[in-house]
C-alpha positions in Angstrom: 0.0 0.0 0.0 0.9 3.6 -1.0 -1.3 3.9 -0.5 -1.4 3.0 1.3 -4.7 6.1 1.7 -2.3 6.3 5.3 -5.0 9.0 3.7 -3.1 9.1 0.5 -4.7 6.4 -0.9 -7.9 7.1 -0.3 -7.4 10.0 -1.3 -5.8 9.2 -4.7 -9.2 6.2 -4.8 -11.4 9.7 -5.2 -9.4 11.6 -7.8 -10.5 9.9 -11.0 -14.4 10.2 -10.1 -14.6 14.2 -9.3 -13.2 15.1 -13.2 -16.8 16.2 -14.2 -15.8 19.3 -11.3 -13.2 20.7 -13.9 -15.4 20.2 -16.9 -13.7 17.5 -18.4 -15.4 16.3 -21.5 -17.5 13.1 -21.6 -16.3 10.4 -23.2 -18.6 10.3 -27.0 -18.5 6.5 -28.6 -18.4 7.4 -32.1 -20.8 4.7 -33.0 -24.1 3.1 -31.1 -22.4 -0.2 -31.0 -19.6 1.3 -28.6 -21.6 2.5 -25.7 -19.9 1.4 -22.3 -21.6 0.6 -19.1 -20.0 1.5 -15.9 -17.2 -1.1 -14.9 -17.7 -3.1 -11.6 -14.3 -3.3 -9.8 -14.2 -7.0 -10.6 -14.7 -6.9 -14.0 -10.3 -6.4 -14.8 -10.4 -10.6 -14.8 -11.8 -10.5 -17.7 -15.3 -11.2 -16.7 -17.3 -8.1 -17.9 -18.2 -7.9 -21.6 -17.6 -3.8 -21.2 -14.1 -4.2 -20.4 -13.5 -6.9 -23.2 -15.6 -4.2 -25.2 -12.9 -1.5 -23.7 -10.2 -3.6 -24.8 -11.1 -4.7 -28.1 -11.3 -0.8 -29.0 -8.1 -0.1 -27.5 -6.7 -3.0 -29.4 -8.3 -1.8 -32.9 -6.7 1.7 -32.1 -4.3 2.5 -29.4 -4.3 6.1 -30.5 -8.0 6.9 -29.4 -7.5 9.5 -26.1 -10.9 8.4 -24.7 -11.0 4.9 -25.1 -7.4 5.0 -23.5 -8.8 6.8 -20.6 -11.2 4.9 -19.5 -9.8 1.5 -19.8 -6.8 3.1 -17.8 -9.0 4.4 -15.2 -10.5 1.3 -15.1 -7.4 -0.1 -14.6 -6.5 1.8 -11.9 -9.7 1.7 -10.1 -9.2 -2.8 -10.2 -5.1 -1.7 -9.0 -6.7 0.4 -5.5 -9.0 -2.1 -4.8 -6.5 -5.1 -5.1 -3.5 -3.3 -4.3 -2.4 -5.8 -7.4 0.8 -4.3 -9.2 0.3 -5.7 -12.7 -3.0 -3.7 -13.3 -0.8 -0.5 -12.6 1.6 -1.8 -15.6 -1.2 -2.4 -17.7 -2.9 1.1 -16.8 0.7 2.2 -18.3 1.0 0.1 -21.4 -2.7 1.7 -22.4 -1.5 5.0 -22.2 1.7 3.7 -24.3 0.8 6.3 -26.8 1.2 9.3 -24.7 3.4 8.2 -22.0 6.7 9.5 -22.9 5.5 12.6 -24.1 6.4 15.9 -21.5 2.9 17.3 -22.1 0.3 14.4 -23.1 -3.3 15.7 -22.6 -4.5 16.4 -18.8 -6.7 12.9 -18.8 -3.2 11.5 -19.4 -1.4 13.7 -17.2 -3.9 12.9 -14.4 -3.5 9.2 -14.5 -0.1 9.0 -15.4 0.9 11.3 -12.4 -1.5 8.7 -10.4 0.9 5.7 -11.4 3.9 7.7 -10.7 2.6 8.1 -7.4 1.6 4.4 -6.9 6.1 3.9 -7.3 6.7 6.7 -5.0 8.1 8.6 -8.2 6.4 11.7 -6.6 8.8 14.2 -8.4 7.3 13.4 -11.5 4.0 13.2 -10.4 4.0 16.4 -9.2 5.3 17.5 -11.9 2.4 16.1 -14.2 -0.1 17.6 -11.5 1.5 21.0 -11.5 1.3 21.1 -15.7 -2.5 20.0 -15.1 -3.0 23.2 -12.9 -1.0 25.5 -14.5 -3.2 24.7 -18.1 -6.5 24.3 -15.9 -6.4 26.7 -12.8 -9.9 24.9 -11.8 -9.4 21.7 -11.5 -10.3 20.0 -8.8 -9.5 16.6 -9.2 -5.6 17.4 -10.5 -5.7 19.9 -6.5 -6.9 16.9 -4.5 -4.2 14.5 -6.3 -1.8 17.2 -5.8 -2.6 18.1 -2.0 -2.4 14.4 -1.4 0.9 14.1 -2.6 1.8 17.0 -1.2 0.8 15.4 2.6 2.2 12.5 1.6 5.7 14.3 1.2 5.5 16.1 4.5 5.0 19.6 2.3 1.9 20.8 4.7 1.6 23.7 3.3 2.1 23.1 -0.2 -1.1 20.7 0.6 -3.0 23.4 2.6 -3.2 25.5 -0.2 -4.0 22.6 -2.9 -6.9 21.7 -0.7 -8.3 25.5 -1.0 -7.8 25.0 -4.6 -9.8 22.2 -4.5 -12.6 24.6 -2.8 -12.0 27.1 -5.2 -12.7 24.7 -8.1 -16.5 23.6 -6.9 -15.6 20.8 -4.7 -16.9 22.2 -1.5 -17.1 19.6 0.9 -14.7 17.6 -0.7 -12.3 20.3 -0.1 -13.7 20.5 3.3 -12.7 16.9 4.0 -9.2 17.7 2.3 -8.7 20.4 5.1 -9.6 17.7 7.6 -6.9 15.0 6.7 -4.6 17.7 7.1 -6.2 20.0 10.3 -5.6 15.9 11.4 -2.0 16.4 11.4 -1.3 19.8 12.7 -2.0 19.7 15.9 -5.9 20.4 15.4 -7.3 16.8 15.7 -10.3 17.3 18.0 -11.1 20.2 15.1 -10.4 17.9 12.3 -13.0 15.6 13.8 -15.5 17.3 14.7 -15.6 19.2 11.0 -15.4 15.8 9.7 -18.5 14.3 11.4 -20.7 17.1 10.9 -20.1 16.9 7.5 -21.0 13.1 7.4 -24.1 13.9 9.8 -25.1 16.1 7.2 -25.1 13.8 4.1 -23.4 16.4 2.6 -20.9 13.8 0.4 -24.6 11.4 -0.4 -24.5 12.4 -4.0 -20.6 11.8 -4.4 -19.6 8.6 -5.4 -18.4 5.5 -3.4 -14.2 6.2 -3.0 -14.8 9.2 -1.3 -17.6 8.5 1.1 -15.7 5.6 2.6 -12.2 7.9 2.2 -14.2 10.1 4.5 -15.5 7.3 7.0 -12.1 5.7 6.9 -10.5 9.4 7.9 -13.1 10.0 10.7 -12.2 6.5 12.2 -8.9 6.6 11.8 -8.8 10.8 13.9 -11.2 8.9 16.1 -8.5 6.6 16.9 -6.1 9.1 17.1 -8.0 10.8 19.5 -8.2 7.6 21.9 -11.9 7.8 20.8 -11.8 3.8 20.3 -15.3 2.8 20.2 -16.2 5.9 17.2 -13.2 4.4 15.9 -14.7 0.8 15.6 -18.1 2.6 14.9 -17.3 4.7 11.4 -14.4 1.4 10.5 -17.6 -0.8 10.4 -19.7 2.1 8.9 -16.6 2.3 5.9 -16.3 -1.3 5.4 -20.2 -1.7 5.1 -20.1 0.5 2.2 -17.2 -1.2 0.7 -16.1 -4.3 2.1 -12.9 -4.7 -0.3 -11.7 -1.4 0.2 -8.1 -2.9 1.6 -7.3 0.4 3.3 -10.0 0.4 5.7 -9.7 -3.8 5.9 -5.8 -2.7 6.7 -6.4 0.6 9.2 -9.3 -2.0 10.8 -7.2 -4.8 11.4 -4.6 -2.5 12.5 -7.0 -1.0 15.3 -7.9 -5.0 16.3 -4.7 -5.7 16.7 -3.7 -3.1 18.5 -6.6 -4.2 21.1 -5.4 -7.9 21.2 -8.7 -8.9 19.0 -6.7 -10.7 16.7 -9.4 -13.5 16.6 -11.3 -10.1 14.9 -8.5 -10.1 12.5 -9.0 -13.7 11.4 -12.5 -13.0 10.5 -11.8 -10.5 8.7 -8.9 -11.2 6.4 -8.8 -14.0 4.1 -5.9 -16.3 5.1 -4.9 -16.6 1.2 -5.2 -13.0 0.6 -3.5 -11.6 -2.5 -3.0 -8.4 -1.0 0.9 -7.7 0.5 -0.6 -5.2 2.9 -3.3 -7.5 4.2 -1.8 -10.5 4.8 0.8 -9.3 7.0 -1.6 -8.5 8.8 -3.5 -12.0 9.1 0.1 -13.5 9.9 0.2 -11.1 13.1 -3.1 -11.8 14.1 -2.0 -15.9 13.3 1.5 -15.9 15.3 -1.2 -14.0 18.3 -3.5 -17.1 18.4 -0.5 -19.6 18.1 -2.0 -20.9 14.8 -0.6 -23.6 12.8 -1.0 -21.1 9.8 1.6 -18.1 11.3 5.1 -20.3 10.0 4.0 -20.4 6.5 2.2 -17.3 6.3 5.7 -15.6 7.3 7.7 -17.8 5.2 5.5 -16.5 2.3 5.5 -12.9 3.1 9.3 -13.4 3.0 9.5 -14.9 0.0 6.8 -11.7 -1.4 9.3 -9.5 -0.1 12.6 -10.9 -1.4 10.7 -11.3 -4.9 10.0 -7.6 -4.4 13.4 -6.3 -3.5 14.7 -8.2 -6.5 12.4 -6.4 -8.6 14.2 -3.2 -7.5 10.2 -2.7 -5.9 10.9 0.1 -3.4 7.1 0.7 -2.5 6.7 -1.5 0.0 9.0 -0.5 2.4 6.6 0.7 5.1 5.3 -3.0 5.3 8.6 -5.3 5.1 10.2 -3.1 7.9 6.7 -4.1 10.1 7.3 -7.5 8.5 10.9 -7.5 9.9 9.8 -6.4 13.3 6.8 -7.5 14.4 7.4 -11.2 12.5 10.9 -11.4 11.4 12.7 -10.0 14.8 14.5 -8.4 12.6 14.7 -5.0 14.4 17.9 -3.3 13.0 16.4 -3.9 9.1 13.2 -2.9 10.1 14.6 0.2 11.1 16.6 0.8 7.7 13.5 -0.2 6.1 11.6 2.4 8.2 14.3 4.6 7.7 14.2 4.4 3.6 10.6 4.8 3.7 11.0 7.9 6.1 13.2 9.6 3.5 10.3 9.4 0.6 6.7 9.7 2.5 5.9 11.0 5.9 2.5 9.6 7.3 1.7 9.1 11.0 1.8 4.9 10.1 5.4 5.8 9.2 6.2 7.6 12.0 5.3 5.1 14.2 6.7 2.2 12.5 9.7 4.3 12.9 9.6 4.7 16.5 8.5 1.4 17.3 11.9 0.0 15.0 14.5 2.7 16.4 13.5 1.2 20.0 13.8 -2.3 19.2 16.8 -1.9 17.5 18.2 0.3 20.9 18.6 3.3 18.3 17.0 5.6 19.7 18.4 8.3 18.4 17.8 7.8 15.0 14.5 8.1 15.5 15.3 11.3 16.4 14.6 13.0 13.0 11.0 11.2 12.8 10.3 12.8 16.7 11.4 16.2 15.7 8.5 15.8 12.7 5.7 14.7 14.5 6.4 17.2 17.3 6.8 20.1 15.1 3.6 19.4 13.4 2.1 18.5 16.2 0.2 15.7 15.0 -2.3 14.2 18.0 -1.8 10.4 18.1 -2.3 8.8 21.6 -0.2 5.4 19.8 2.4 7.7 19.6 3.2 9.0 22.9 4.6 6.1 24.7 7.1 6.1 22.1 7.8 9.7 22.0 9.0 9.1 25.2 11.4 7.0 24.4 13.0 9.2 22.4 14.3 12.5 24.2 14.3 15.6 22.1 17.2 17.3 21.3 
């Protein structure tokens, strides 16, 4: 996970659906026989006769821009929900055409800046997002990608001021949940909370679509936690998870919550023991090797050998996760901390801080840890998980 959607991702899941914000132009089939229904998440096996459809046009000609775009964003919509890799290469190899170019069309630049971001190439992403705004001052969608980058990064203001872009651009509570995720981190939690909530009392995101009523469940659970608020926690989780049960970043910031309150019996229930997903079956191992199950030995020895294949990939996305991998299954505390470490240096999330924490004490390396304290105190990000190990780690 980037995304892992910390907010990032779910974030990013919301981008592609809020185009029609910045007047983007619908797609037109040329002829009755091309009209497209709506893909189901599912359908990128190969299942739904729309995709095949999408495909057979793409394949006929590679060169048509809106045929491109949606079976990329189609793509990328099946690559957020199963965190799967290959449908990120394939979202690539459809916009083949364009790719290489410095300043394809914004549809392009949106998803391709999208992709970059999924390999933690965030220079060019934000790049490709900056070009976006700079041609198209409104747009909302290319702000919100761009301010969640930006809080991705650590730039907090850069994402301030991309999140009142996204305002400016018609995306009012949206924008308002934008401000939130990043109130969430700057020392205004109880704030970010209670915005948050009234705008979900409200119904004020009813008429927006799935990805970014469950980004804004997911966010209100996860400042609810925060907060030491456990049982809203648990209450907008389930609420999420109702309205999407495959979203993997709520099934991921849910089991995390479980296991942090010894539920891991929870955790079983709720994650698949032959889980595809990198993210989520480390997280079914923990909650194995918790229960003494048979199932923990082979569940690490494969998350090992997904790792290794990983690293010999040259993947470096899925740091976060092998450094949690090397420390909370591996007792490997001194490579989860260069793991942590590594990721540290690229994204700077409050799931990376304390991964951080949690690997500099292990490994009795404190102190470098030190740079990750200085963050989280000088933003003053609210996170009761946090304290104990602040403590542990004097300031200079």
């Amino acid at each position: 996970m980037s995304r892992s959607f910390a907010i990032a991702v779910a974030m990013l899941s919301c981008g592609a659906v809020i185009t029609h914000l910045a007047h983007a132009e619908p797609y037109r089939p040329a002829r009755d026989s091309d009209v497209l229904e709506t893909l189901p998440r599912s359908s990128e096996r190969g299942a739904s006769p729309s995709l095949r459809a999408l495909r057979e046009l793409h394949a006929r000609d590679p060169s048509n821009l809106d045929v491109a775009v949606r079976l990329a964003q189609t793509q990328i919509s099946s690559a957020r929900a199963a965190a799967d890799p290959r449908l990120w290469g394939q979202a690539q190899a459809t916009l083949g055409a364009w790719w290489a170019q410095e300043s394809p069309p914004v549809p392009v630049l949106l998803l391709r800046a999208a992709i970059r971001q999924n390999r933690h190439e965030f220079d060019a992403a934000k790049a490709d997002l900056q070009r976006v705004t700079a041609q198209q001052p409104g747009h909302a969608q290319a702000w919100l990608d761009l301010a969640s980058l930006q809080q991705v990064t650590g730039d907090l203001a850069g994402a301030q001021y991309s999140c009142e872009r996204v305002v400016a651009g018609g995306a009012t509570s949206i924008g308002a949940v934008c401000r939130a995720s990043l109130d969430a981190v700057q020392g205004r939690g109880a704030q970010a909370y209670a915005a948050l909530e009234e705008i979900v009392a409200q119904d004020r995101l009813t008429a927006q679509p799935t990805p970014v009523r469950t980004w804004a469940l997911t966010l209100l659970a996860e400042l609810a936690e925060r907060l030491g608020r456990n049982d809203d926690a648990e209450h907008w989780y389930r609420q999420s998870l109702a309205m999407d049960p495959s979203d993997s970043y709520a099934l991921s910031a849910y089991a995390d919550f479980l296991l942090d309150r010894g539920r891991a019996a929870d955790v079983t229930a709720l994650i698949a023991a032959d889980t595809p997903i990198d993210g989520l079956l480390l997280r079914r191992v923990q909650a194995d090797r918790a229960l003494d199950a048979d199932a923990a030995r082979a569940g690490i020895e494969a998350l090992a050998a997904r790792f290794d294949a990983l690293r010999e990939r040259g993947d470096r996305v899925h740091r976060r996760e092998e450094s949690r991998f090397r420390l909370a299954l591996a007792q490997q505390p001194a490579a989860a901390l260069d793991l942590a470490r590594d990721s540290w240096a690229v994204q700077k999330e409050p799931l990376d801080a304390r991964i951080a924490l949690e690997a500099a004490l292990a490994a009795n390396r404190p102190d470098l840890a030190a740079e990750v304290a200085r963050w989280v105190r000088g933003t003053g990000l609210q996170d009761v998980r946090l304290d104990p190990l602040l403590q542990g780690v004097p300031a200079p």
